[in-house]
The first five atom37 places (N, CA, C, CB, O) and aatype in JSON, in Angstrom:
{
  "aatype": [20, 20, 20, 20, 20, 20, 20, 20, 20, 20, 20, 20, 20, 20, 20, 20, 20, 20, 20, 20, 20, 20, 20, 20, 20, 20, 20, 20, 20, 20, 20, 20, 20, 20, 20, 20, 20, 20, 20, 20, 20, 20, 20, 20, 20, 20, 20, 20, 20, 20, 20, 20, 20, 20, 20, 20, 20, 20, 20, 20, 20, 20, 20, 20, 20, 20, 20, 20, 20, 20, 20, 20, 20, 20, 20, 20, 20, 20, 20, 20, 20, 20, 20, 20, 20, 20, 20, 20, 20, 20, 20, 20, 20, 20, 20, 20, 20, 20, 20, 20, 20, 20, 20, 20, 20, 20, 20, 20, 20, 20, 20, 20, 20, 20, 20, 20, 20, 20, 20, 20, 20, 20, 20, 20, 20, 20, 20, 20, 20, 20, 20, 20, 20, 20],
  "atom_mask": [
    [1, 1, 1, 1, 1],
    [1, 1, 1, 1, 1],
    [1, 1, 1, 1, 1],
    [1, 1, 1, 1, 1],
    [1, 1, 1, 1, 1],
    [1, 1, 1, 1, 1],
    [1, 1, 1, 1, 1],
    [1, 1, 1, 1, 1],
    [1, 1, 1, 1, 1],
    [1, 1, 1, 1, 1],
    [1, 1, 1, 1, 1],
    [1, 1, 1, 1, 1],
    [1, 1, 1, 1, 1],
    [1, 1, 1, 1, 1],
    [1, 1, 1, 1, 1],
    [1, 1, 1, 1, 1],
    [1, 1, 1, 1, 1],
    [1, 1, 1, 1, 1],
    [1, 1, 1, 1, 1],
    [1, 1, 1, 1, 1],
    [1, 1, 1, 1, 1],
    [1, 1, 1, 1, 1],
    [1, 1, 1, 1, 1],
    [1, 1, 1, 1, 1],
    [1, 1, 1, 1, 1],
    [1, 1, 1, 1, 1],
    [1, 1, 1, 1, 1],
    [1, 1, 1, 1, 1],
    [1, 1, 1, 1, 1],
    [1, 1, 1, 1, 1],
    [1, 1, 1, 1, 1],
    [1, 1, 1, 1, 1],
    [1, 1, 1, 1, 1],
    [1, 1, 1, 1, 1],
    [1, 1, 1, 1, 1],
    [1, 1, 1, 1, 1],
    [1, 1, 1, 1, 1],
    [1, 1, 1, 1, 1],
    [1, 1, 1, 1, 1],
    [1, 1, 1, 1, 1],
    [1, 1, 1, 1, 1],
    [1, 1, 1, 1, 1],
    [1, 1, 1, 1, 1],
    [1, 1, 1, 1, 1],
    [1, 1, 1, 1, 1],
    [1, 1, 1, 1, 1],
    [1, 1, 1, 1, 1],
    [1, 1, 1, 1, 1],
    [1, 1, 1, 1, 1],
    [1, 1, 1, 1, 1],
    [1, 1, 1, 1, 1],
    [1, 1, 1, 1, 1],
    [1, 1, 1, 1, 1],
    [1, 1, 1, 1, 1],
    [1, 1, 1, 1, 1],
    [1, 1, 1, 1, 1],
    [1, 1, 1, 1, 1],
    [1, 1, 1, 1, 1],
    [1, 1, 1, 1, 1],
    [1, 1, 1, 1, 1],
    [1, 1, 1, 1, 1],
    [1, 1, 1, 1, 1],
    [1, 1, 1, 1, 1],
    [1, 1, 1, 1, 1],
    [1, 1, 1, 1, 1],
    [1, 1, 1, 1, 1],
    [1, 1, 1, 1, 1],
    [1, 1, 1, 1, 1],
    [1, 1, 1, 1, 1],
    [1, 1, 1, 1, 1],
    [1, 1, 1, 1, 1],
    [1, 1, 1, 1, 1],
    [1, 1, 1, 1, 1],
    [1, 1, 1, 1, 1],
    [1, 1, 1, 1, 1],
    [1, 1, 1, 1, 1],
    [1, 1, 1, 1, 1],
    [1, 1, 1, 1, 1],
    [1, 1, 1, 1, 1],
    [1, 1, 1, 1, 1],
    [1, 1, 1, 1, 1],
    [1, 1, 1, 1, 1],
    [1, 1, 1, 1, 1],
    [1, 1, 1, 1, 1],
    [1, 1, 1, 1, 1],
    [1, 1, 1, 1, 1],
    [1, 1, 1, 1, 1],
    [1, 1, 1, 1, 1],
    [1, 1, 1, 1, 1],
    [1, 1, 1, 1, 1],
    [1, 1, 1, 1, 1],
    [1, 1, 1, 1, 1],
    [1, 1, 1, 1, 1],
    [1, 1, 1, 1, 1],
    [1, 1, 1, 1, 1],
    [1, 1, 1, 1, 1],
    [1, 1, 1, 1, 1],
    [1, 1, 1, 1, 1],
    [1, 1, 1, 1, 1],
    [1, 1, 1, 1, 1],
    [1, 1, 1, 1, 1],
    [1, 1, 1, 1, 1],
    [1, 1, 1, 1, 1],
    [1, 1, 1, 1, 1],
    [1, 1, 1, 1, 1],
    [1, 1, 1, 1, 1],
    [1, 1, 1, 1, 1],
    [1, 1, 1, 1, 1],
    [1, 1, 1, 1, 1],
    [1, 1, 1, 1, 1],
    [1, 1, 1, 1, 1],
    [1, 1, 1, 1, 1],
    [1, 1, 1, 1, 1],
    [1, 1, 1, 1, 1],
    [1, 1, 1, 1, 1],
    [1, 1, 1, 1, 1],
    [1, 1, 1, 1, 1],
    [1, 1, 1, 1, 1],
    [1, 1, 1, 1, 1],
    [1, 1, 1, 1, 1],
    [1, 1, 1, 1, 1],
    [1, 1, 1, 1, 1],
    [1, 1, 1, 1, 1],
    [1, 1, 1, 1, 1],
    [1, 1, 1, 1, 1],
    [1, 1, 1, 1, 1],
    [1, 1, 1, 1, 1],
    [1, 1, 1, 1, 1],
    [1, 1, 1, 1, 1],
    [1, 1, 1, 1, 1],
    [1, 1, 1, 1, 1],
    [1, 1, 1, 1, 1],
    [1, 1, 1, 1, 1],
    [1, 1, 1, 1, 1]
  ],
  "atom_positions": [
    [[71.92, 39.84, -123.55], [72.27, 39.92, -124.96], [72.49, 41.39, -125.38], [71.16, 39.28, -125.82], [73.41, 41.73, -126.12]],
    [[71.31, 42.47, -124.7], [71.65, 43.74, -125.39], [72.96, 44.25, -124.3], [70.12, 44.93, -125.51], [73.7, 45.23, -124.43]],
    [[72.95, 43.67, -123.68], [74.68, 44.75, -122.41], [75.6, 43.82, -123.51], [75.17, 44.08, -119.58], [76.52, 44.45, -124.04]],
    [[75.48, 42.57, -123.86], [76.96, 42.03, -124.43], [76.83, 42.97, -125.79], [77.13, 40.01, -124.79], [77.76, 43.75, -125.97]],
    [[75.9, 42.95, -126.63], [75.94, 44.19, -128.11], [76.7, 45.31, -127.58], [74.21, 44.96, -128.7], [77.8, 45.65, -128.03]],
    [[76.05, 45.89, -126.57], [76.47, 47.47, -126.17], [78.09, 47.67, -125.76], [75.49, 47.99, -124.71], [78.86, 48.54, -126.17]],
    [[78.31, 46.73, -124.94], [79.9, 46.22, -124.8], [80.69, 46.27, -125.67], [80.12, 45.03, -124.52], [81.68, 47.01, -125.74]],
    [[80.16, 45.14, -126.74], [81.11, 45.27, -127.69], [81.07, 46.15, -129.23], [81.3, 44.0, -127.89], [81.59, 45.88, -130.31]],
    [[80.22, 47.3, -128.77], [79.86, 48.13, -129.6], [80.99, 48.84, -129.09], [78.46, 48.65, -129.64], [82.04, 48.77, -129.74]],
    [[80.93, 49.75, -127.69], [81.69, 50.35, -127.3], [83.34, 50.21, -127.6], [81.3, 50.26, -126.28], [84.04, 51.05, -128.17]],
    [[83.81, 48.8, -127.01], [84.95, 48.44, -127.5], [85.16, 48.9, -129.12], [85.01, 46.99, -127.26], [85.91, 49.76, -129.59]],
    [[84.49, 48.26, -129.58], [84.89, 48.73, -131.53], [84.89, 50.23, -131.55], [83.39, 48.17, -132.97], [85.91, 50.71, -132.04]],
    [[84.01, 51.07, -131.14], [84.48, 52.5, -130.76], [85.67, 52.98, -130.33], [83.86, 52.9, -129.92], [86.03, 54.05, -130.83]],
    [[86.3, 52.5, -129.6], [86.96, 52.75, -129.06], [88.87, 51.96, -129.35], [86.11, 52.61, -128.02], [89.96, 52.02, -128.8]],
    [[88.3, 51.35, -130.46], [89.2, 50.8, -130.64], [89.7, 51.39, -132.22], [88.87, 49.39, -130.35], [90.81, 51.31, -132.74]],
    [[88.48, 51.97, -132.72], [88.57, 53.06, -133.99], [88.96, 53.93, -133.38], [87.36, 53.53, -134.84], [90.16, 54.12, -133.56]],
    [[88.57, 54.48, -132.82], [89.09, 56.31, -131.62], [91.03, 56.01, -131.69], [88.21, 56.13, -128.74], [91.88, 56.58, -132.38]],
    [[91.17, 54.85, -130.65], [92.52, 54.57, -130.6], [93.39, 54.57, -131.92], [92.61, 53.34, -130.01], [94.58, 54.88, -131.99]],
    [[92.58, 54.18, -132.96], [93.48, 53.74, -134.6], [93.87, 54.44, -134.94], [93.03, 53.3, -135.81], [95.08, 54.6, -135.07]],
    [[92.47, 55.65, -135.41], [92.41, 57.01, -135.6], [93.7, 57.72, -134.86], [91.0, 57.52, -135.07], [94.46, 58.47, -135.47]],
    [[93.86, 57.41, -133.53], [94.37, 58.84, -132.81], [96.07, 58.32, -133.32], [93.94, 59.06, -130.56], [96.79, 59.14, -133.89]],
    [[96.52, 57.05, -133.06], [98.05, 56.77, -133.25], [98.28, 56.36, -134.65], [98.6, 55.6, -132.28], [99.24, 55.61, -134.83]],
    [[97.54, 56.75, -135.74], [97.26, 57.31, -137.17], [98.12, 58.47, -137.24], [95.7, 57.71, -137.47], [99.17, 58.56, -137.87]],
    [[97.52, 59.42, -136.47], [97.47, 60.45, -136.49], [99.0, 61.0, -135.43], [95.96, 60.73, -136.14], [99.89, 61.7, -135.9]],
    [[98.99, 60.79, -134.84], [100.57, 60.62, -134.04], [101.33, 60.11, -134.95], [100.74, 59.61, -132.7], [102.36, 60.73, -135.22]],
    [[101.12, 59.16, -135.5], [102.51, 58.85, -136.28], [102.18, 59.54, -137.96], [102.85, 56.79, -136.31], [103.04, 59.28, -138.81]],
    [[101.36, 60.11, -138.26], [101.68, 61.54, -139.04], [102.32, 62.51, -138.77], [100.84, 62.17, -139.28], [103.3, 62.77, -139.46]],
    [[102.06, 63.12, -137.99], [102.92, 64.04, -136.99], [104.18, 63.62, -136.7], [102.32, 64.21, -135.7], [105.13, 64.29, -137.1]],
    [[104.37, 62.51, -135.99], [106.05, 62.3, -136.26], [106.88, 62.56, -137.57], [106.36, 60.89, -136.04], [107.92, 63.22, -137.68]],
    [[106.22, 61.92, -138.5], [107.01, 62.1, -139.54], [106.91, 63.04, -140.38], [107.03, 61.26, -140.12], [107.74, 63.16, -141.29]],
    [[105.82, 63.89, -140.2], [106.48, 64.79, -140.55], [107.45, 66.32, -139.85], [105.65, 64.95, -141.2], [107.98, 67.24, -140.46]],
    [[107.38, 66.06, -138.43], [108.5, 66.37, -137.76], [109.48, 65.78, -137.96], [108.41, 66.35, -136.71], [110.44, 66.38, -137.47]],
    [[109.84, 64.56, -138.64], [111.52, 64.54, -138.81], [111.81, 64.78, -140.1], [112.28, 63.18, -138.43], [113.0, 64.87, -140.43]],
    [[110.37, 64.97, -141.4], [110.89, 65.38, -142.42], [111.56, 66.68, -142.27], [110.01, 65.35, -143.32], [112.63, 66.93, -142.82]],
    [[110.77, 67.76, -141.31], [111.06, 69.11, -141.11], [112.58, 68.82, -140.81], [110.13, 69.91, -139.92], [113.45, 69.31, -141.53]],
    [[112.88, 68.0, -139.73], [114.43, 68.25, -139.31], [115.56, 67.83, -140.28], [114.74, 67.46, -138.0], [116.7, 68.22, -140.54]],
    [[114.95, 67.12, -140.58], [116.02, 66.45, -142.12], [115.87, 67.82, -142.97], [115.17, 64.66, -143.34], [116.94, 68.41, -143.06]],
    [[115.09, 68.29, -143.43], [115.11, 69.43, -144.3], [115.87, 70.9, -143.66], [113.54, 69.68, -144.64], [116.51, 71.67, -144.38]],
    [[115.68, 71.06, -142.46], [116.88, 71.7, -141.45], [117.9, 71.44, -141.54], [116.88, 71.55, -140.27], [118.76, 72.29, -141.73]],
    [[118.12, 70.36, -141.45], [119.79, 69.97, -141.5], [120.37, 70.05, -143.15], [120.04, 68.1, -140.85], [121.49, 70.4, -143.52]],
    [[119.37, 69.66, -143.89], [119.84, 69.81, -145.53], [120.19, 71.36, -145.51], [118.44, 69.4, -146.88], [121.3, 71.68, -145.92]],
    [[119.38, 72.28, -145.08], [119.42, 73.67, -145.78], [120.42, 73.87, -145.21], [118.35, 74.78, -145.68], [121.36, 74.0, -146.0]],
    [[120.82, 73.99, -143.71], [122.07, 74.27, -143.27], [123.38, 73.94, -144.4], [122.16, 73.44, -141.95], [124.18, 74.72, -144.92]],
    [[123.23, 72.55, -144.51], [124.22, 72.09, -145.19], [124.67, 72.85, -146.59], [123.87, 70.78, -145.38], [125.72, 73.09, -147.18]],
    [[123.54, 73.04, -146.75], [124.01, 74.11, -148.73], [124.46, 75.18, -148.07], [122.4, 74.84, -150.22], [125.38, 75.86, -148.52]],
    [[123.83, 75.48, -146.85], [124.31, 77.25, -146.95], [125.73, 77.11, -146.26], [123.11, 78.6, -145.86], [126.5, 78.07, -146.22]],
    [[126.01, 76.03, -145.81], [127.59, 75.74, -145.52], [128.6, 75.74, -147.08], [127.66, 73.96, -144.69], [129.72, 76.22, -147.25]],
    [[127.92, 75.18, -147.85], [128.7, 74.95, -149.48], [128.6, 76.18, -149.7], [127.99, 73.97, -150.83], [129.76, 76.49, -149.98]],
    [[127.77, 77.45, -149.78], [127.66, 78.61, -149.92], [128.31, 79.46, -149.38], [126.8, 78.82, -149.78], [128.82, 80.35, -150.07]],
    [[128.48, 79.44, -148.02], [129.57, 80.18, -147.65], [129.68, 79.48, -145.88], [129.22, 82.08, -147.91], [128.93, 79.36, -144.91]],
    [[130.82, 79.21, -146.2], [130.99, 78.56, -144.6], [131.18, 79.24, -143.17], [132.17, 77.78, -144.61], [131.24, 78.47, -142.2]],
    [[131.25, 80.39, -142.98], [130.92, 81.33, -142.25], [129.79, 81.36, -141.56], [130.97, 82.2, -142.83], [129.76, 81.48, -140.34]],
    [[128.28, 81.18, -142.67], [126.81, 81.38, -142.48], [126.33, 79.93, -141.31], [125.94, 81.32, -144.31], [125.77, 79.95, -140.22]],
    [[126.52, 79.52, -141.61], [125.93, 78.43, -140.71], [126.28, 77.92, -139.66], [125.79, 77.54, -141.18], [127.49, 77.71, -139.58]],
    [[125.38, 77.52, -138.43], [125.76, 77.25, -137.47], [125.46, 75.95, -136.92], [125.5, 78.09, -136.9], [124.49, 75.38, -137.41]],
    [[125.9, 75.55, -136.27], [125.3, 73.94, -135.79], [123.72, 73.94, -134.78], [126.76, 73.11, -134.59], [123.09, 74.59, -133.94]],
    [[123.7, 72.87, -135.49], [121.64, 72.96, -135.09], [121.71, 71.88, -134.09], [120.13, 72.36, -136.69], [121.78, 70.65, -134.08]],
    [[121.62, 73.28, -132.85], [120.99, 71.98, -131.13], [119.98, 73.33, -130.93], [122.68, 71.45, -128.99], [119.74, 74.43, -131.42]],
    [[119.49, 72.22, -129.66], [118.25, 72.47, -128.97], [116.66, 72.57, -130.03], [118.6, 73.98, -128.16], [116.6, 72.33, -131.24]],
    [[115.62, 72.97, -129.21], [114.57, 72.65, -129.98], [114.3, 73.02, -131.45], [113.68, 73.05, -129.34], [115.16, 73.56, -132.15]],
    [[113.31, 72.77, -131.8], [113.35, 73.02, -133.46], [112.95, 74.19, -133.57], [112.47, 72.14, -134.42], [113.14, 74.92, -134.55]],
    [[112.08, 74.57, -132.13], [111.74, 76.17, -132.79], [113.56, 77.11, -133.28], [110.67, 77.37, -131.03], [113.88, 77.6, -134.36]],
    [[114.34, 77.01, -132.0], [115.63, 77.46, -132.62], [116.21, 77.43, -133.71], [116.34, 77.11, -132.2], [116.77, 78.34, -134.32]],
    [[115.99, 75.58, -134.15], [116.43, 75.88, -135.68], [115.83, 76.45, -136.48], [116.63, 75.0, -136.37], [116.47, 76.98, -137.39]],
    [[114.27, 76.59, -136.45], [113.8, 77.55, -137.34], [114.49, 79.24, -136.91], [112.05, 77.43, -137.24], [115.3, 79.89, -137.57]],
    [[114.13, 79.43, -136.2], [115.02, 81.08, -135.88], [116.34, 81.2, -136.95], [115.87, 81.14, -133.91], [116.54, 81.94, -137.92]],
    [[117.32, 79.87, -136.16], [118.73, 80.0, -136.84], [118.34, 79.99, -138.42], [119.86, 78.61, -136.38], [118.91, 80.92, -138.98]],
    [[117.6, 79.28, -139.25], [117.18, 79.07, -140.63], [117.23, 80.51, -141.59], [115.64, 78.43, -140.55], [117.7, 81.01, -142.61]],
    [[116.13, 80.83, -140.12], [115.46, 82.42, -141.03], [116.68, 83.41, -140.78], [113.67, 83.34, -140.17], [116.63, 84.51, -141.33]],
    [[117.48, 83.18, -140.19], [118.62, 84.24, -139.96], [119.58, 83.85, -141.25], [119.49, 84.07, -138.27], [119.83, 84.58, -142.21]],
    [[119.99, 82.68, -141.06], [120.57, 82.24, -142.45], [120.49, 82.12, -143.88], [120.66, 81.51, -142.41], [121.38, 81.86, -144.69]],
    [[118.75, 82.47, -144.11], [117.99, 82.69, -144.98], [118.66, 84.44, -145.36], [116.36, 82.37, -144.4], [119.18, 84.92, -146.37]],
    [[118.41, 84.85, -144.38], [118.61, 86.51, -143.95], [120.19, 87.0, -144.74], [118.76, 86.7, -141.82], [120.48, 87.36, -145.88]],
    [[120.76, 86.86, -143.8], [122.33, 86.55, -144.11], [122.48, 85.93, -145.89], [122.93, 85.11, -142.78], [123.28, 86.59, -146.54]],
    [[121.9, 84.94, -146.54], [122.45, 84.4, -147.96], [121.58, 85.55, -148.38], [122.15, 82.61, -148.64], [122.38, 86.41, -148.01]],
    [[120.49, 86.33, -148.91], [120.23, 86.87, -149.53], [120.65, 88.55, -149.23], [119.14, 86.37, -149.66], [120.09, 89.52, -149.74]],
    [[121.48, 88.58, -148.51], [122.6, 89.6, -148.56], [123.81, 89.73, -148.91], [122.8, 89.91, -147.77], [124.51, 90.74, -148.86]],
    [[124.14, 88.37, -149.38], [125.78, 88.19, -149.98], [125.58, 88.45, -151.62], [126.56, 86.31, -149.68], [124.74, 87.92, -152.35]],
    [[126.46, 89.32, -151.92], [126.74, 90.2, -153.52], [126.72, 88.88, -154.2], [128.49, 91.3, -153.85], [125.73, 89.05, -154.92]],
    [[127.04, 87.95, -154.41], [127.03, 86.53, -155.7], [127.09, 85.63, -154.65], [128.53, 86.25, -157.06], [128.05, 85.56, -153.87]],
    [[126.15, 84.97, -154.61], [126.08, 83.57, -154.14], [126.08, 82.57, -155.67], [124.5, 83.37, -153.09], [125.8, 82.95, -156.81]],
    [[126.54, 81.12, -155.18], [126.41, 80.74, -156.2], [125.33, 80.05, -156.69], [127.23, 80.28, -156.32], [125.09, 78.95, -156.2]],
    [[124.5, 80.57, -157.74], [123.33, 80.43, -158.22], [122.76, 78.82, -158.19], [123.43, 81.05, -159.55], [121.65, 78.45, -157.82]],
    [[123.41, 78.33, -158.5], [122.7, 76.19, -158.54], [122.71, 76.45, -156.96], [124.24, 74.19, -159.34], [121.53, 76.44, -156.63]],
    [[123.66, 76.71, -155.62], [123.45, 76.21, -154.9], [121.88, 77.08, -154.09], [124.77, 76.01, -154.36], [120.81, 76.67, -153.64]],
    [[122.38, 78.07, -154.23], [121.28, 79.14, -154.02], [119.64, 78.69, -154.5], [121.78, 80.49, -154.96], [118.61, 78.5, -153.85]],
    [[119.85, 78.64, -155.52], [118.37, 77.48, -156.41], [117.88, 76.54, -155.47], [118.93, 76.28, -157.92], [116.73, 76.68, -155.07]],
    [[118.39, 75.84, -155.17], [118.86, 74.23, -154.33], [118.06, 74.84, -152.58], [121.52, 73.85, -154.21], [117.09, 74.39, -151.97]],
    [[118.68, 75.58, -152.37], [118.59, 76.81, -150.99], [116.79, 76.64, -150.96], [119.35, 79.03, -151.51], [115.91, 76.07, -150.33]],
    [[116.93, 77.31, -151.81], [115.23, 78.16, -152.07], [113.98, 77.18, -151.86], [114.99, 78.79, -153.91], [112.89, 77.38, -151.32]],
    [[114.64, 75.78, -152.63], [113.9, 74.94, -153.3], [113.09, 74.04, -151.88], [114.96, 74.02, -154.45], [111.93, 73.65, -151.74]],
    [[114.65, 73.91, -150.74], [114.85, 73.0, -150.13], [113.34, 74.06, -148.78], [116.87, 72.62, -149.84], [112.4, 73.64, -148.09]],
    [[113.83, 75.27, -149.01], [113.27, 76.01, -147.85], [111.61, 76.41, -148.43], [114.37, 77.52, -147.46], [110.85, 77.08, -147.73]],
    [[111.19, 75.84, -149.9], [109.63, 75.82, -150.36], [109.33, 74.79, -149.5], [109.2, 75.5, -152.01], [108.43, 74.87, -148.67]],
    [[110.37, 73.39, -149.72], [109.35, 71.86, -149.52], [109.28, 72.56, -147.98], [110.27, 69.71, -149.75], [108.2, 72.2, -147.51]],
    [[109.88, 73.28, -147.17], [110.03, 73.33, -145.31], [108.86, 74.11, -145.4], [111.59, 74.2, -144.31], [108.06, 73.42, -144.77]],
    [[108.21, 75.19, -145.83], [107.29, 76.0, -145.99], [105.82, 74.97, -145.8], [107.56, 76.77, -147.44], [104.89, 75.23, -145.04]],
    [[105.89, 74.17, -146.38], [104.84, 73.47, -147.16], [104.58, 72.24, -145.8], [105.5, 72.78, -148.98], [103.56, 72.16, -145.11]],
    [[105.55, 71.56, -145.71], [105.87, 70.39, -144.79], [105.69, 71.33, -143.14], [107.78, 69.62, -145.2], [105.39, 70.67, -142.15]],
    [[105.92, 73.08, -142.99], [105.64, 73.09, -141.61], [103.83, 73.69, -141.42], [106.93, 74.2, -140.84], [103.2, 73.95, -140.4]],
    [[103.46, 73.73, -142.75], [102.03, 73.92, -142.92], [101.63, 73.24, -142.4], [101.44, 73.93, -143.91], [100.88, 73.51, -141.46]],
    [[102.08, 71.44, -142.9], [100.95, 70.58, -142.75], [101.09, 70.02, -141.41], [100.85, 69.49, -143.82], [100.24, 69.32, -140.86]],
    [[102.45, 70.46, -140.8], [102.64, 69.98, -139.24], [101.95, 70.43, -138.29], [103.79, 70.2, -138.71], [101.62, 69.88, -137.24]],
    [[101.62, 72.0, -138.9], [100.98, 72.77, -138.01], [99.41, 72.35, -137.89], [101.19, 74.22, -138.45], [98.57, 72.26, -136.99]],
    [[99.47, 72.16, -139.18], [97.02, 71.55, -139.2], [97.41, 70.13, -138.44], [95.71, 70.91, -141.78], [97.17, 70.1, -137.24]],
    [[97.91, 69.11, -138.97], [98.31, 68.25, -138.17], [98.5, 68.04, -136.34], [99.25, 68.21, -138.75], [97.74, 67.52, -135.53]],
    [[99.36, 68.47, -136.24], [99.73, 68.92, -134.75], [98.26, 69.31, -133.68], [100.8, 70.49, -134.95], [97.78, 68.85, -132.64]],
    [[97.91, 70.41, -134.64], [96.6, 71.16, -134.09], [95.57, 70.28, -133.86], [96.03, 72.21, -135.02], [94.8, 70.42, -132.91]],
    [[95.49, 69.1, -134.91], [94.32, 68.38, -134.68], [95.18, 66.69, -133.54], [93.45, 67.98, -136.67], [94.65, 65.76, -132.94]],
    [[95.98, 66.91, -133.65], [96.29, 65.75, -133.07], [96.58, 66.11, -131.64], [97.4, 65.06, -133.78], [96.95, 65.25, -130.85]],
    [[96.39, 67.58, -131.22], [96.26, 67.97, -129.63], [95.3, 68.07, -129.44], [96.75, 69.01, -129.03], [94.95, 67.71, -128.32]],
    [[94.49, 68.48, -130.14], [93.12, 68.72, -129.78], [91.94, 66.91, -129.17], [92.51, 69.59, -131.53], [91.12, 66.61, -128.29]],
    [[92.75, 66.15, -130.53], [92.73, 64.88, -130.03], [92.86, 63.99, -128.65], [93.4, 64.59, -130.6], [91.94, 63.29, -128.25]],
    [[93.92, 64.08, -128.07], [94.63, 63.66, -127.28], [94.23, 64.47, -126.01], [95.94, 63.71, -127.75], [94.25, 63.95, -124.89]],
    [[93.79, 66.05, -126.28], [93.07, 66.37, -124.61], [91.46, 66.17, -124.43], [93.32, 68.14, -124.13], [90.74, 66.55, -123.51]],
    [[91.12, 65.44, -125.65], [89.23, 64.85, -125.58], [89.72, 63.8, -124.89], [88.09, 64.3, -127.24], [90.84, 63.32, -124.7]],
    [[88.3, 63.48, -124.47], [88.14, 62.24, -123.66], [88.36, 61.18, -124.65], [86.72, 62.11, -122.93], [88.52, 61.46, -125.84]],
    [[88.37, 60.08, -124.25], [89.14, 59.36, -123.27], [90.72, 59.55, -122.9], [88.99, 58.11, -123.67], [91.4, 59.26, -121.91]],
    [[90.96, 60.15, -124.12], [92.73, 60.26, -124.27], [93.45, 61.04, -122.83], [93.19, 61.47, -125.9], [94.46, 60.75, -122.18]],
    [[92.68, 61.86, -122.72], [93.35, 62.73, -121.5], [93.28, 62.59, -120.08], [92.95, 63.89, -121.55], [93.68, 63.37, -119.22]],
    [[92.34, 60.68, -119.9], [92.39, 60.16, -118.34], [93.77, 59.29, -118.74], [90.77, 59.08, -117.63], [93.99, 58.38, -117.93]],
    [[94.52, 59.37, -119.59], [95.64, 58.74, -119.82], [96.91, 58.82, -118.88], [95.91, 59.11, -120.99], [96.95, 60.02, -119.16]],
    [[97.61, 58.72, -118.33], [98.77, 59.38, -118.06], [99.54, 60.25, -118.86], [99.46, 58.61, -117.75], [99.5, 60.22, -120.09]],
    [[100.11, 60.86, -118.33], [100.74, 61.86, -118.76], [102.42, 61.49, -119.94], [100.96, 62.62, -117.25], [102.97, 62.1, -120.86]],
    [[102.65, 60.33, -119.28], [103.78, 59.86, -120.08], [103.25, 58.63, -121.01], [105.02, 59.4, -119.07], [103.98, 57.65, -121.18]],
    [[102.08, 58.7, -121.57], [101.2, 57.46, -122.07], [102.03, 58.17, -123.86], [98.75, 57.54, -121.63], [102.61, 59.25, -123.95]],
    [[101.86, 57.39, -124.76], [102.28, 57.79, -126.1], [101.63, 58.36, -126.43], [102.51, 57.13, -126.97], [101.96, 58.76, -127.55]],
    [[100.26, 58.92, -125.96], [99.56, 59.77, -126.71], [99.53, 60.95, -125.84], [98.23, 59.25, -127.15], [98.6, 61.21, -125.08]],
    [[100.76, 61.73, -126.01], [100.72, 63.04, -125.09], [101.34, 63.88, -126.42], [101.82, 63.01, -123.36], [102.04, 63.57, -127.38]],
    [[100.65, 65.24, -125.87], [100.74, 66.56, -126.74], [102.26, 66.77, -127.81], [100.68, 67.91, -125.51], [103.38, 66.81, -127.29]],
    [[102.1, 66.86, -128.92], [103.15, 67.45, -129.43], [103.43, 68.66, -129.72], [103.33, 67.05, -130.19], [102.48, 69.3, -130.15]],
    [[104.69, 69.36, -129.61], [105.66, 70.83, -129.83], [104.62, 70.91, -131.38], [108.08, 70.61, -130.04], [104.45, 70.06, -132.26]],
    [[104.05, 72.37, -131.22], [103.61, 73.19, -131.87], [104.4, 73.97, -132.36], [102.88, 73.67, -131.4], [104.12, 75.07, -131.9]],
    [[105.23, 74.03, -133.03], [105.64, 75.3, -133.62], [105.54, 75.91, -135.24], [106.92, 75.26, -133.3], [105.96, 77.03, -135.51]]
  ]
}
């Protein structure tokens, strides 16, 4: 009677641990694709702004952040931009500020997660493997 309690104590542990952890993974996803959607928006104004400035967004996201802050760089060196879109610019690159905050506490705790035990006798291609920090 007490090994069947302890059993299925464990299981319910472990089955909160699991909830918890792909909770927490699928926070992190989304807000990694809010970040990329908000990448691709800012690009897009600073294309209405001046079409010159922007470049097409491949490879990882750390790049697009690079390309961002260069483009960031570049619009607040042009003599008149146009002010609504510029506004719009600023606005779009607060919510990215804010949204790569919470990816980052996020992220941090959801690796830290995933290399505790039990998670990390997992395989390596199991859904609960490490996500891009940046």
């Amino acid at each position: 009677m007490i090994i069947e309690l302890t059993l299925l104590a464990c299981i319910g542990v472990f089955i909160f641990i699991f909830n918890s952890v792909a909770m927490r993974r699928s926070q992190v996803d989304q807000c990694r694709f809010h970040i990329e959607a908000l990448l691709k928006r800012r690009q897009e104004v600073a294309r209405e702004i001046n079409p010159e400035l922007a470049a097409e967004l491949t490879g990882p996201v750390t790049e697009w952040l690079k390309l961002d802050s260069e483009t960031e760089q570049q619009l607040n060196a042009l003599p008149e931009p146009a002010a609504e879109q510029l506004a719009d610019y600023r606005e779009l690159g607060e919510l990215l500020r804010q949204k790569l905050e919470h990816y980052r506490t996020w992220c941090a705790a959801y690796n830290r997660a995933v290399t505790a035990p039990p998670f990390c006798w997992l395989p390596k291609n199991s859904k609960f493997s490490q996500r891009e920090l940046f």
